[in-house]
N, C-alpha and C positions, 0 to 999 in steps of 0.2 A: 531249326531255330530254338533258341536257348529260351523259353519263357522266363526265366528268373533274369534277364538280365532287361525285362519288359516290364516287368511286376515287381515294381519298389512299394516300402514300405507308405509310401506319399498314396499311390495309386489304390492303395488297398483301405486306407483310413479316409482316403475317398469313398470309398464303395462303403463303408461302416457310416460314415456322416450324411450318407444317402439313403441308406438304409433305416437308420433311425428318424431320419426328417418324414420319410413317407411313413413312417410308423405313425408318427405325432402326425400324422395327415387324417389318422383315422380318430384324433380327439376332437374339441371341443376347442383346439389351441391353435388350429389353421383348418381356414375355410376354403383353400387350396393349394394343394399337397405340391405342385407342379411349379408355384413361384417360388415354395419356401425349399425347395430342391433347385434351385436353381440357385438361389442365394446362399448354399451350402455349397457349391462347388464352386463357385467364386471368391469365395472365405478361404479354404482351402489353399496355402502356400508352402512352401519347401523351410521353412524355418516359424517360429513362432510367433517370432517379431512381425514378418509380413503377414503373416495372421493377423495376428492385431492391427495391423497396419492396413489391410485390405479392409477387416473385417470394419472399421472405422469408416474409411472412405465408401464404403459400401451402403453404411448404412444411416451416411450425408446423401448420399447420390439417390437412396431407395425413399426419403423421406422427404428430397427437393424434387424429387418427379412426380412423385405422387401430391405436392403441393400443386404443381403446374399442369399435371395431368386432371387435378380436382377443377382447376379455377377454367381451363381452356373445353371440361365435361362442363358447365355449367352452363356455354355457347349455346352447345346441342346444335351446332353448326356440321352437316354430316357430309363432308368433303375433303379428298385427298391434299387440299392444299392448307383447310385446317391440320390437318395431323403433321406434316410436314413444318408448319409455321410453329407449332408445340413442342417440336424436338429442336428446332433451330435456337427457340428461346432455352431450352433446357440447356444445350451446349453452352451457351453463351450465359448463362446465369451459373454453370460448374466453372467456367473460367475464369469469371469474374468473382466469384467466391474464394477459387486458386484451389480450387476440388477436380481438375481437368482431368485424376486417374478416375474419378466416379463419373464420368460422360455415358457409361457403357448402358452400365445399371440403372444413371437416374432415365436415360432415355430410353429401357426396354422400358421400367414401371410406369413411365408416362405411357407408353404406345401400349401398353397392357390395358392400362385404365379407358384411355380413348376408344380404341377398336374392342375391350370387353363389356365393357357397360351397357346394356339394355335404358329400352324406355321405361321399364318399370323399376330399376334399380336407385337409389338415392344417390347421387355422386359422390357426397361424403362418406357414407359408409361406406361403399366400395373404397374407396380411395384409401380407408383407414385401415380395410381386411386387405388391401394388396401390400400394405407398409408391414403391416404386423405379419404375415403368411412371409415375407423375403426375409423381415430381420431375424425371425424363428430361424430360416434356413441358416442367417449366417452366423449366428450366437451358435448353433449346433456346432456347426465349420469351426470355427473357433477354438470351440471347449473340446471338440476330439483331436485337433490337432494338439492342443495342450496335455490332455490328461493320457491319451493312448501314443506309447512308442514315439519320444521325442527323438528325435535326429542324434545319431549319436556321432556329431561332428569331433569332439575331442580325441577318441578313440580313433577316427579317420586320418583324423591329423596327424597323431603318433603313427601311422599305419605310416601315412605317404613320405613324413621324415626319414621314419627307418627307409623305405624305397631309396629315397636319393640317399639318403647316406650311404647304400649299401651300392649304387649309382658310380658316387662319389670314388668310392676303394677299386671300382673296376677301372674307374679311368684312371688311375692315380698307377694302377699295375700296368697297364694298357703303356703310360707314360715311359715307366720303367723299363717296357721291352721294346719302347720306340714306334709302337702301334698307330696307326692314326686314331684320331682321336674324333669319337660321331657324338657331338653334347647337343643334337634336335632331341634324343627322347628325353632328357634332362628340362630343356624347356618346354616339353610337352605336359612333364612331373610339374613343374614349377606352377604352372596354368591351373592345374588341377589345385595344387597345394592354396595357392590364392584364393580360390572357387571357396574351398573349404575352411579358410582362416576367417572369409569375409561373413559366411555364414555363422561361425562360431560366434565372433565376436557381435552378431546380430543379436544371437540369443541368449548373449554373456547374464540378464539380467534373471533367468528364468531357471539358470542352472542351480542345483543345487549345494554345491561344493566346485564352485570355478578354478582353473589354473589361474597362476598371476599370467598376466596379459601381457607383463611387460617381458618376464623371461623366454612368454612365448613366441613375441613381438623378434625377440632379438635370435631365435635359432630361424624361425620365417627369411629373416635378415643373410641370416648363415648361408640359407640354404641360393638366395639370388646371389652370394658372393661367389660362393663354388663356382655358378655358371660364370660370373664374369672372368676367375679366374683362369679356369678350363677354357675360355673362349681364348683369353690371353695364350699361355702356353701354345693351344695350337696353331699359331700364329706365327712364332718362334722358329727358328731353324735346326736341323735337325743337330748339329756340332751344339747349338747353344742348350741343350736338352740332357747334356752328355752328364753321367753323377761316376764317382766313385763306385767300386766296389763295397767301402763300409755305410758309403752312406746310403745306397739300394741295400744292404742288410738292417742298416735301422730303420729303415721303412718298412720293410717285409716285417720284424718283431714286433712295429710298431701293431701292425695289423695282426700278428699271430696272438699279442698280449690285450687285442681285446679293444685297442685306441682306448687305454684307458691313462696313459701319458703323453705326455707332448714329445713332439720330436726336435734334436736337435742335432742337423746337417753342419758336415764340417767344409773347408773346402780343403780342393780347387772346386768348383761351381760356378755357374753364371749370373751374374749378382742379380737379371732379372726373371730368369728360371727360380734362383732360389726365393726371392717374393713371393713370385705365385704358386708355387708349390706348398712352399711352409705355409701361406693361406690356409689354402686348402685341407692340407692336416690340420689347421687348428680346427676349422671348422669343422671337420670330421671328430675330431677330439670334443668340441662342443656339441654336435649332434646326438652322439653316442648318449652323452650324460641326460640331454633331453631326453630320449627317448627314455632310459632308465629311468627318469621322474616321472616322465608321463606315464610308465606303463605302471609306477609303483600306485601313481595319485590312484589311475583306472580302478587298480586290485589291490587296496590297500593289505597288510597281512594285519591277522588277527593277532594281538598281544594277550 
């Protein structure tokens, strides 16, 4: 088994936001090490936005349970259908607030407060040391997700582009010698490439030097045309597929020279082989330059 393909950078900033929250367990700043760890790996998400985003609803949900954990501790009613009737109100007041991702949270710190609270404890103070001990956890969650090793989605993204574009040129030769034509691991790429645009675009606010959105909006665009293209052609019969000799040499220079010009097919052709073909080059020809931007933006050169 491959540990590194087990052990992301997510899973490790985990262990760091864990590690620092039982630390701050041994100050004066949490009175229990064990909820405000808990509240740090729930903070904890795959981009920085849902960081902030959990880390919010977390700590609605950590601050309405321990309202209704304090008010249903004040009963001292000590019966399994009390604590049950405390979390049913709790769901139902995260719904009605329209907080239903914080159900999780506000109903552990309720069931915390209820089943931890002694007769000698104040209900309020507890109530207020179980709020402050979870929001410690998630503020940590938070700020390590932010400040250690952001997600280096842009550079993923130029990774998977280049893929399919380099995808793209096999089917495109594949064409040329009449090959069948297999475009599943293309929309398997595509899957992936979505995964990773939709994260980017999550974190667009937090980056330091963003790409425009919109040029990279339109190779994303490129990259679903390919497939629809490809899907077309192989559809097509094998006579209707047929090219010249010069125009299979301008294709092959087209690719020896780098796609760094467009192609242009002369006939006899089939007027709808040549659509989705010339597509396809264009978009191959759009690809290329993306990637060249992107990897310029990545590694700027030093003037």
């Amino acid at each position: 088994m491959d540990i590194k393909q087990h052990v992301g950078m997510r899973t490790l900033k985990t262990g760091i936001a864990v590690v620092i929250t039982a630390c701050l367990g041994n100050t004066f700043l949490i009175s229990n090490p064990f909820y405000a760890v808990i509240g740090t790996v729930f903070a904890m998400q795959n981009t920085v936005k849902s960081s902030f985003v959990a880390g919010k609803n977390r700590l609605l949900g950590t601050v309405l349970g321990a309202i209704i954990g304090y008010l249903f501790a004040l009963v001292h009613f000590d019966h399994p259908l009390h604590l049950g009737f405390a979390v049913i109100v709790t769901i139902i007041c995260c719904n009605a607030l329209k907080i239903s991702s914080s159900i999780i949270i506000a109903a552990t710190v309720c069931i915390s407060i209820l089943m931890g609270i002694t007769a000698d404890q104040n209900p309020l103070i507890y109530s207020l040391l179980r709020t402050t001990d979870t929001s410690i956890g998630i503020i940590v969650g938070i700020l390590v997700n932010y400040f250690i090793a952001q997600p280096n989605y842009l550079g993923r993204l130029t990774d998977e582009i280049e893929k399919i574009e380099q995808m793209t040129i096999e089917l495109v030769k594949n064409i040329l010698i009449h090959q069948d034509l297999n475009i599943s691991p293309l929309n398997s790429e595509l899957s992936r490439l979505n995964a990773l645009y939709h994260n980017y675009c999550a974190d667009t606010k937090f980056h330091k030097n963003p790409v425009s959105s919109k040029k990279l909006k339109k190779s994303i665009d490129a990259c679903h045309d390919i497939y629809f293209h490809a899907k077309c052609i192989a559809k097509l019969e094998l006579e209707q597929t047929e090219m010249t000799f010069d125009n299979k040499m301008e294709i092959i220079e087209f690719f020896n020279q780098g796609c760094q010009e467009k192609v242009k097919l002369r006939e006899p052709i089939h007027p709808i082989f040549e659509y989705h073909i010339h597509k396809m080059l264009d978009q191959i020809y759009l690809l290329t330059s993306t990637v060249e931007d992107l990897t310029e933006h990545l590694n700027p050169t030093q003037e």
